[in-house]
N, CA and C atoms as an extended XYZ file, in Angstrom:
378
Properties=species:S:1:pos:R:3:atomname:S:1:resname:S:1:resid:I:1 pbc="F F F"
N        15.772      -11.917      -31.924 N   UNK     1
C        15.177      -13.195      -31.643 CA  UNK     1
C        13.841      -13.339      -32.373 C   UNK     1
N        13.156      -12.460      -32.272 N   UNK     2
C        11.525      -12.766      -32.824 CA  UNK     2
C        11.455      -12.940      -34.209 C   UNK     2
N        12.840      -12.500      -35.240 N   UNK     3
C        13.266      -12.751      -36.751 CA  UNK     3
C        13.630      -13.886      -36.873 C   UNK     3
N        14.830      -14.079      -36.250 N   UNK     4
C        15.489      -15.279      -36.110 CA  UNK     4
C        14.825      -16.469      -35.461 C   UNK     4
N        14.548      -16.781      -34.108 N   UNK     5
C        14.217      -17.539      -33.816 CA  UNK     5
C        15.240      -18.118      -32.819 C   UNK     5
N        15.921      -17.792      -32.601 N   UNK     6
C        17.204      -17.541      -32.138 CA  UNK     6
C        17.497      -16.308      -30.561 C   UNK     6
N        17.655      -17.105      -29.615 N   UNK     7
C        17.810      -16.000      -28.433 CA  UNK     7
C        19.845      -15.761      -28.440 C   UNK     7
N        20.423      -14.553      -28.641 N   UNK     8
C        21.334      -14.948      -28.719 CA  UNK     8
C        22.557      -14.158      -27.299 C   UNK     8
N        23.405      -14.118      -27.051 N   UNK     9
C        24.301      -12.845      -26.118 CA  UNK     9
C        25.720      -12.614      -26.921 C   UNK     9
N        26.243      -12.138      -25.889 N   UNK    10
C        27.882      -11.894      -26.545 CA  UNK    10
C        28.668      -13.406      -26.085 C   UNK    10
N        27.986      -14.075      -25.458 N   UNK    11
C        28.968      -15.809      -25.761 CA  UNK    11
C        28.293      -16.491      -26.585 C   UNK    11
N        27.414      -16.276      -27.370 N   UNK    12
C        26.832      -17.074      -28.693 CA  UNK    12
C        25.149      -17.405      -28.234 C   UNK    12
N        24.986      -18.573      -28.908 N   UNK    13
C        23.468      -18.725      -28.731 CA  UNK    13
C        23.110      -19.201      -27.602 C   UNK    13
N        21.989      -19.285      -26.752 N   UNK    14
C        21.308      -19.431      -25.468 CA  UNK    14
C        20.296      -20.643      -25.936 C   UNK    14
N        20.106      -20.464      -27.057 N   UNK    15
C        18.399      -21.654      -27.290 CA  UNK    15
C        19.016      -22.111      -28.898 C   UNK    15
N        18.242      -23.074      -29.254 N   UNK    16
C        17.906      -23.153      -30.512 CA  UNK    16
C        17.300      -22.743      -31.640 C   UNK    16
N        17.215      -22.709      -32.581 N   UNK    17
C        16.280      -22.628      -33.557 CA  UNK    17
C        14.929      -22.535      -33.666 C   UNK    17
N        14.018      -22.071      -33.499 N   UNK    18
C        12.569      -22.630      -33.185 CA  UNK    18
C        11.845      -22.730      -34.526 C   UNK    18
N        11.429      -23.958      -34.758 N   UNK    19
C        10.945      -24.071      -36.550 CA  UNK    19
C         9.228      -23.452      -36.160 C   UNK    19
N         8.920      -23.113      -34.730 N   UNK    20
C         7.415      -22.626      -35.129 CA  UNK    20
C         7.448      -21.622      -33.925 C   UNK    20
N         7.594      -20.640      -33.845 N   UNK    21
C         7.295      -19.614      -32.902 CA  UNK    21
C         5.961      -19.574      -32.068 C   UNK    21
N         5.524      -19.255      -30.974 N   UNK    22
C         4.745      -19.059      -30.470 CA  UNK    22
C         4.115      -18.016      -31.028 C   UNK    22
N         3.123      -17.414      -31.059 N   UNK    23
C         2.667      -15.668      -31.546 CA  UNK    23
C         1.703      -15.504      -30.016 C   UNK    23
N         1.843      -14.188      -29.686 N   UNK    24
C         0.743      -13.785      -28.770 CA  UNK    24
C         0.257      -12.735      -29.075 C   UNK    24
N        -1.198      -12.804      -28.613 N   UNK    25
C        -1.344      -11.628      -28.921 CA  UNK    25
C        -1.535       -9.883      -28.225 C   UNK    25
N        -0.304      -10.661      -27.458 N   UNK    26
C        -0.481       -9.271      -26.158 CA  UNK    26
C         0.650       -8.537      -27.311 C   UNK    26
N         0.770       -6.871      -26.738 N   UNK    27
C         1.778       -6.211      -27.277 CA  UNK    27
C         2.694       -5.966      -26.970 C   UNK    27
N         3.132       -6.794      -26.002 N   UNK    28
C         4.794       -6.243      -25.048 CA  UNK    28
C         5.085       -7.330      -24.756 C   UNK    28
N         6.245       -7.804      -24.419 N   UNK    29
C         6.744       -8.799      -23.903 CA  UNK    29
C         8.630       -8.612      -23.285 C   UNK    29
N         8.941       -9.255      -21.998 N   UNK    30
C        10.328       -8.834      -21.744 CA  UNK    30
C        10.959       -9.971      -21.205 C   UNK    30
N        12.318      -10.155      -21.607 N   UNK    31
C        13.010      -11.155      -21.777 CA  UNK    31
C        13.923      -10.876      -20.284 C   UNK    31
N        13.699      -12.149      -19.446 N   UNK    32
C        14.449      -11.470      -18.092 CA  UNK    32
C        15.790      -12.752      -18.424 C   UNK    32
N        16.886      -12.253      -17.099 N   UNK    33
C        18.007      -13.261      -17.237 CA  UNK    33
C        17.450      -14.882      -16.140 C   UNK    33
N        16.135      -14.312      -15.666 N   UNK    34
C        16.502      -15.936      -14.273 CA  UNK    34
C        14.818      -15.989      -14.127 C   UNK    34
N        14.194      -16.804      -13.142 N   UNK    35
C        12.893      -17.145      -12.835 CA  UNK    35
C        12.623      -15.839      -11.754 C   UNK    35
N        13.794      -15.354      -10.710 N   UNK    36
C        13.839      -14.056       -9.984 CA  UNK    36
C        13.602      -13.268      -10.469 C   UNK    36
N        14.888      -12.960      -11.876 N   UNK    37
C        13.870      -11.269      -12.094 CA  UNK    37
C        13.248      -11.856      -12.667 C   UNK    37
N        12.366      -12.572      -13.527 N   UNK    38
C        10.693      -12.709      -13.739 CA  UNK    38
C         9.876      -12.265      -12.727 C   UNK    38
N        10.116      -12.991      -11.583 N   UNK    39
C         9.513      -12.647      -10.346 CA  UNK    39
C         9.774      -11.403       -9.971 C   UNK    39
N        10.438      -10.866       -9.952 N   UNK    40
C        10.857       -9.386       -9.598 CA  UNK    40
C         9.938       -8.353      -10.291 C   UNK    40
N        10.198       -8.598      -11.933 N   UNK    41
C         9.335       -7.779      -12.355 CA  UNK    41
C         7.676       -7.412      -12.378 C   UNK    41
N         7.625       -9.016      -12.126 N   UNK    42
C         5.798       -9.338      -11.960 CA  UNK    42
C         5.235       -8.724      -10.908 C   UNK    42
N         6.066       -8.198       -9.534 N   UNK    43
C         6.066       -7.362       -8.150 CA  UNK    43
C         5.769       -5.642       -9.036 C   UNK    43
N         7.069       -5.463       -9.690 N   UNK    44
C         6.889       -3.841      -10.531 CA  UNK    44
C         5.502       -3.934      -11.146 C   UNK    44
N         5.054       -4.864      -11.971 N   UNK    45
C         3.922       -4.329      -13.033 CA  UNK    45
C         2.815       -4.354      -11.764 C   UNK    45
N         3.331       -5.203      -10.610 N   UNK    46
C         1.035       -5.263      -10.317 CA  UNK    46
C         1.566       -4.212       -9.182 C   UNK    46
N         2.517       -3.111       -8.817 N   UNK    47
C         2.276       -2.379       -8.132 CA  UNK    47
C         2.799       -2.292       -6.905 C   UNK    47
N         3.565       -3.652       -6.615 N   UNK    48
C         3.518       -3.840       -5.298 CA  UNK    48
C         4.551       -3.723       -4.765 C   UNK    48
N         4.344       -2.701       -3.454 N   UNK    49
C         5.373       -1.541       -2.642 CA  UNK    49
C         5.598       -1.929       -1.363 C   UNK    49
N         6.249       -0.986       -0.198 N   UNK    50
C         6.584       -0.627        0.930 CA  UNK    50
C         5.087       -0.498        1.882 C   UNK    50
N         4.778       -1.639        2.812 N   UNK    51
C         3.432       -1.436        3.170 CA  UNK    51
C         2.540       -2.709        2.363 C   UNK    51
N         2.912       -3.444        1.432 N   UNK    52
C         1.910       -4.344        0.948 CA  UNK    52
C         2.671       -5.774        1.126 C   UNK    52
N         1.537       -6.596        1.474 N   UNK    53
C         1.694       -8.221        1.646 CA  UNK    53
C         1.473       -8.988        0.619 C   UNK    53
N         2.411       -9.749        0.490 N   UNK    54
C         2.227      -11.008       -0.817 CA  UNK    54
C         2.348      -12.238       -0.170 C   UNK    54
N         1.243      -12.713       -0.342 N   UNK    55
C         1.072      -14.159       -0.301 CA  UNK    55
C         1.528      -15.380       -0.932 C   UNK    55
N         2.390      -16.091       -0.432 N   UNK    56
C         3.288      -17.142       -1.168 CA  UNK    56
C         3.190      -18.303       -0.456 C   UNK    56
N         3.732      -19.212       -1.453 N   UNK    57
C         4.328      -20.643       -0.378 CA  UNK    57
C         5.223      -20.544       -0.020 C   UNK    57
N         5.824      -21.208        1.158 N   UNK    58
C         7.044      -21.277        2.197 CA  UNK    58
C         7.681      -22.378        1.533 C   UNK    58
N         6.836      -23.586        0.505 N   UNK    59
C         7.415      -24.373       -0.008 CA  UNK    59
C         7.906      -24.531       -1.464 C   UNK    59
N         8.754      -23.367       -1.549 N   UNK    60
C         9.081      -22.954       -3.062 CA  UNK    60
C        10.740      -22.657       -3.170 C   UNK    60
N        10.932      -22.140       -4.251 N   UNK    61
C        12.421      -21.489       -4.177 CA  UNK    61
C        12.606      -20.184       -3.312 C   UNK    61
N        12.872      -19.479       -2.536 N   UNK    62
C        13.214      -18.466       -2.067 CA  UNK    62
C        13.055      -17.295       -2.878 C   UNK    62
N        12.720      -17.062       -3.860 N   UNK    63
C        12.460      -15.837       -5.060 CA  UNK    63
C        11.231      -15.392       -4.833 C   UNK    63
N        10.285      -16.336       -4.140 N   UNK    64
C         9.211      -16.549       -4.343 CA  UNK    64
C         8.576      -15.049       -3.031 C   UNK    64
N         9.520      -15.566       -2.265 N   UNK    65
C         9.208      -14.261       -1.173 CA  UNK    65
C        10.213      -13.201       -1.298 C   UNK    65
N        11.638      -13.085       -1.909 N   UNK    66
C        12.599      -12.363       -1.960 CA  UNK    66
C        12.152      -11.001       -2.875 C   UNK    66
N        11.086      -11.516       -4.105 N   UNK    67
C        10.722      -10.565       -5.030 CA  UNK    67
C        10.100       -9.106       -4.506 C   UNK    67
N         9.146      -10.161       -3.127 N   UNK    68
C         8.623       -8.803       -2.847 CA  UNK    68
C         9.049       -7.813       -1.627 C   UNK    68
N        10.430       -8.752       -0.882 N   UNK    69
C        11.455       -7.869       -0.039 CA  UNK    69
C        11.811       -6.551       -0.914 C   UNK    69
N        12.576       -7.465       -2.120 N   UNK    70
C        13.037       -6.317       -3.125 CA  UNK    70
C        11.982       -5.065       -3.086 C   UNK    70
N        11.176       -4.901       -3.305 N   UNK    71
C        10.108       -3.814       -3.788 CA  UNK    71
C         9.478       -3.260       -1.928 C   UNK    71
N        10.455       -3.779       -0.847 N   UNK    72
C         9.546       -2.998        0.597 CA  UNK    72
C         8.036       -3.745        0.641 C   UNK    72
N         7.916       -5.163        0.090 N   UNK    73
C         6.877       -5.553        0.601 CA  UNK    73
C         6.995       -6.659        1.839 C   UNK    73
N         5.765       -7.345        2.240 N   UNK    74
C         6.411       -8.384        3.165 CA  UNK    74
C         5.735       -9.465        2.875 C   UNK    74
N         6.545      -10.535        2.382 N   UNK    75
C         5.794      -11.758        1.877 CA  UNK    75
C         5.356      -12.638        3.429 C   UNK    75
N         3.726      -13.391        2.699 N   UNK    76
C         3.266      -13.836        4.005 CA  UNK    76
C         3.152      -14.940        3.346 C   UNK    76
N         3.457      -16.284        4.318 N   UNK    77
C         3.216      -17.582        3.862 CA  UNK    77
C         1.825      -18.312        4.531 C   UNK    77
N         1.410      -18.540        3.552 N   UNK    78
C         0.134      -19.309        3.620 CA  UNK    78
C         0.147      -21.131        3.415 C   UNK    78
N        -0.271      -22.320        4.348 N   UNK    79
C         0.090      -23.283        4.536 CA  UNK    79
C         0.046      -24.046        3.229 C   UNK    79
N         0.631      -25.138        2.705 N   UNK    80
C         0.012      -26.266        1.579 CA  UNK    80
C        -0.151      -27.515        2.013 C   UNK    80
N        -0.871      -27.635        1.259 N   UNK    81
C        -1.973      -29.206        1.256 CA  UNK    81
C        -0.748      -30.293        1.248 C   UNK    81
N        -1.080      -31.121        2.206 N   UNK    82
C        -0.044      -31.931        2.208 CA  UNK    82
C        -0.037      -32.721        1.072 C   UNK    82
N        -1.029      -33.206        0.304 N   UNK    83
C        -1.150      -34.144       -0.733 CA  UNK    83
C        -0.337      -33.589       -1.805 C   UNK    83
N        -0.645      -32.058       -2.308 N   UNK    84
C        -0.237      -32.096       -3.446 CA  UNK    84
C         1.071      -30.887       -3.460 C   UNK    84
N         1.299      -30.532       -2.265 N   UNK    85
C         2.332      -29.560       -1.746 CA  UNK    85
C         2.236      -28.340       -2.701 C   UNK    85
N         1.002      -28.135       -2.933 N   UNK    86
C         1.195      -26.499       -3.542 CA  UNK    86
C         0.296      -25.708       -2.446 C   UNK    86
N         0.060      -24.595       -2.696 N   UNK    87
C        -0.734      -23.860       -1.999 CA  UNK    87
C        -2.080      -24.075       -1.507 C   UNK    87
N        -2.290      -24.182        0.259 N   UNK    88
C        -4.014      -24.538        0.112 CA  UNK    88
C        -5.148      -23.132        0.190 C   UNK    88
N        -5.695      -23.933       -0.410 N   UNK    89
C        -7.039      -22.290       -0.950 CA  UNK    89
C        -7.166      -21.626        0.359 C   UNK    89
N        -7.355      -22.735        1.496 N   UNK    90
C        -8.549      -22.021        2.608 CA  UNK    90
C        -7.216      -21.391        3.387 C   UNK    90
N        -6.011      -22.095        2.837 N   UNK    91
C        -5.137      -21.470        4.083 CA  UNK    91
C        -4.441      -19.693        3.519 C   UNK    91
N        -4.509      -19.609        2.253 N   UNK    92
C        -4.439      -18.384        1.447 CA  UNK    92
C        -6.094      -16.951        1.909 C   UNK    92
N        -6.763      -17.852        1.718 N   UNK    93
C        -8.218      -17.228        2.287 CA  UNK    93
C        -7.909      -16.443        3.843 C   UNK    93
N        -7.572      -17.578        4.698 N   UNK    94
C        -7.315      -16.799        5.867 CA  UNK    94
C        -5.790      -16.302        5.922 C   UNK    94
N        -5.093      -15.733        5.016 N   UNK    95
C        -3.762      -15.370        5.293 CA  UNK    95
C        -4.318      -13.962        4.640 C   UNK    95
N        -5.094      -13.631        4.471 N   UNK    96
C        -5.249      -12.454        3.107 CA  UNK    96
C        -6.301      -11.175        4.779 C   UNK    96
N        -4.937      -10.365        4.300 N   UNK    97
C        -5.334       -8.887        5.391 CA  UNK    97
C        -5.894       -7.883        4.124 C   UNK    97
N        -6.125       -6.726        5.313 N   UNK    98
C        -6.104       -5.372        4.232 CA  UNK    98
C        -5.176       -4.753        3.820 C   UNK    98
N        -3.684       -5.378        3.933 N   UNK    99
C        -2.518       -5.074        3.348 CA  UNK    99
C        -2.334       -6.264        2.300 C   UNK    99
N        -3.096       -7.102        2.010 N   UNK   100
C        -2.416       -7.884        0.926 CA  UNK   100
C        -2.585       -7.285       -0.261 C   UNK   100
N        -1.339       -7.077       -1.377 N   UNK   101
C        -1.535       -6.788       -2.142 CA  UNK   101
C        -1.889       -8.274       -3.920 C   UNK   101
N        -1.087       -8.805       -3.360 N   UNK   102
C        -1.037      -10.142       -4.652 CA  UNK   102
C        -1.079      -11.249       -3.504 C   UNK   102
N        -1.109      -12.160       -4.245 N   UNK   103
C        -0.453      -13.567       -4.013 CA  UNK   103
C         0.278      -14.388       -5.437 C   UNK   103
N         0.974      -15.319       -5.124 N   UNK   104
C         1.417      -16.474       -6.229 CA  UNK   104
C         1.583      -17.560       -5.538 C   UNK   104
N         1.245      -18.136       -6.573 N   UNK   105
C         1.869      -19.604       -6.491 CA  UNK   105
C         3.002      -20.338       -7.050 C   UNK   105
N         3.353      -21.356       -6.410 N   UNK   106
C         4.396      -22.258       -7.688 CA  UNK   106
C         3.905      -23.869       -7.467 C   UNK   106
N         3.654      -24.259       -8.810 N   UNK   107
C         2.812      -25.294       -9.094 CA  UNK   107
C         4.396      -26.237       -8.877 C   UNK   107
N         4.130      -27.066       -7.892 N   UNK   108
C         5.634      -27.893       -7.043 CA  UNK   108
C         5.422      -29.756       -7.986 C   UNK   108
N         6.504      -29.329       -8.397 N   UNK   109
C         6.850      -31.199       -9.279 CA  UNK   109
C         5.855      -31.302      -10.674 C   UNK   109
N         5.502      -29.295      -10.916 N   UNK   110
C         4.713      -29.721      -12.169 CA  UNK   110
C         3.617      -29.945      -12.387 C   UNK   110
N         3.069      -30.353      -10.767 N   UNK   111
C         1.540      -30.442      -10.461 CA  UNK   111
C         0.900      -29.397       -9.981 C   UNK   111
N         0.163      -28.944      -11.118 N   UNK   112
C        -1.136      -27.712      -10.954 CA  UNK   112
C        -1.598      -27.252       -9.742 C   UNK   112
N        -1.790      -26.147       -9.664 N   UNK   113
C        -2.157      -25.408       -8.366 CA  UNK   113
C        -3.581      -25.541       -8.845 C   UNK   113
N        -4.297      -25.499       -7.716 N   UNK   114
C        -5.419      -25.585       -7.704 CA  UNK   114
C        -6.167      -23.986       -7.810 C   UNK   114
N        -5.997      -23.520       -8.827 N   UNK   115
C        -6.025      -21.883       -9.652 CA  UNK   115
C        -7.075      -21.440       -9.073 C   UNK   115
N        -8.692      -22.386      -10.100 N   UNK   116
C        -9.524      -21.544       -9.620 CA  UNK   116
C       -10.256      -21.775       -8.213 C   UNK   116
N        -9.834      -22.611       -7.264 N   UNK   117
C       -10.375      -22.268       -5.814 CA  UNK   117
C        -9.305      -21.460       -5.485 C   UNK   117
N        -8.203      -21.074       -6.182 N   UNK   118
C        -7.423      -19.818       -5.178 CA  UNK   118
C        -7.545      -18.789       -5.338 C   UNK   118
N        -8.097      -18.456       -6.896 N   UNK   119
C        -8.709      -17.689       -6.699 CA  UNK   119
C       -10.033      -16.970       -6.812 C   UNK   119
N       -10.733      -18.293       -6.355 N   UNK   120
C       -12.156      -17.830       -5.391 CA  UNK   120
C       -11.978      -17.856       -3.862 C   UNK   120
N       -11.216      -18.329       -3.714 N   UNK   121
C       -10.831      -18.164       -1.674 CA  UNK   121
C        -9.577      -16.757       -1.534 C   UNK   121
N        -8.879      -16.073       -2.694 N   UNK   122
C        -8.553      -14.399       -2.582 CA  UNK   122
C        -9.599      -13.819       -2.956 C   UNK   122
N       -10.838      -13.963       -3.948 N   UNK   123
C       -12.033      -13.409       -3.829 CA  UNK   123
C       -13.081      -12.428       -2.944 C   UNK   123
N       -12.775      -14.443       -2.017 N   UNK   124
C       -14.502      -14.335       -1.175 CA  UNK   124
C       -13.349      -13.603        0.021 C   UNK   124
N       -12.291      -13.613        0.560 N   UNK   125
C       -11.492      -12.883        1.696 CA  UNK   125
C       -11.288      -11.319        1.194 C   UNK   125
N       -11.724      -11.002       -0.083 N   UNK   126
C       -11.857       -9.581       -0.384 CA  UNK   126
C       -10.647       -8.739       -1.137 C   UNK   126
C-alpha cells in the first residue's frame, strides 16, 4: 500500500488510488480490519489491564467500552452534555478514581469533543 497507494486483500482492492498520500512523521503505523480493533489496540499500546478503569461515553458504539473488557479492564461511563452529546468535562473529572487508567472519547455526528477542557478536567482529578 504505501508504494502503491492502493490498500489491497485476497478479494481485490479495499480503497482507491490515492494521487497524494498522507506522510507522517511517526515511525510505525498498523492497519486494523474495523474501528474495534483500532480500539482494541489503542487499550494494548497505553497499557491498559485487569484492575484499570477507562473512561468512556455510554453514548457511543459499544467498542467504546468492549475494548477495555477485552484487556480485564472496566469501562466507566461518565455523563454528556446534553447540547452537544459528547462527553462532559466535569462529569469525566468526577468519574476519574485511582484506578483510572485512560479515558476516550467519540466526537458524536462529527461534532468535536471538547479536547482541551477534557483534558484539563483528567488533569486537575489527577
Amino acid at each position: 500500500m504505501l508504494r502503491s497507494g492502493v490498500c489491497r486483500s485476497a478479494r481485490g482492492s479495499t480503497g482507491s488510488r490515492s494521487t497524494s498520500p498522507r506522510r507522517s512523521e511517526q515511525p510505525y503505523a498498523a492497519a486494523v480490519s474495523s474501528g474495534t480493533a483500532g480500539l482494541h489496540l489503542l487499550c494494548v499500546a497505553a497499557g491498559v489491564g485487569p484492575g484499570d478503569e477507562v473512561i468512556t461515553s455510554p453514548y457511543s458504539f459499544v467498542a467504546s467500552a468492549n475494548c477495555a473488557i477485552y484487556e480485564g479492564a472496566t469501562p466507566v461511563f461518565a455523563d454528556i452534555d446534553p447540547h452537544t452529546l459528547n462527553l462532559d468535562p466535569v462529569a469525566v473529572e468526577a468519574a476519574v478514581t485511582d484506578r483510572t487508567r485512560r479515558w476516550w472519547r467519540s466526537d458524536i455526528f462529527g461534532y468535536p469533543s471538547e479536547l482541551d477542557d477534557l483534558q484539563r478536567s483528567a488533569s486537575d482529578a489527577g
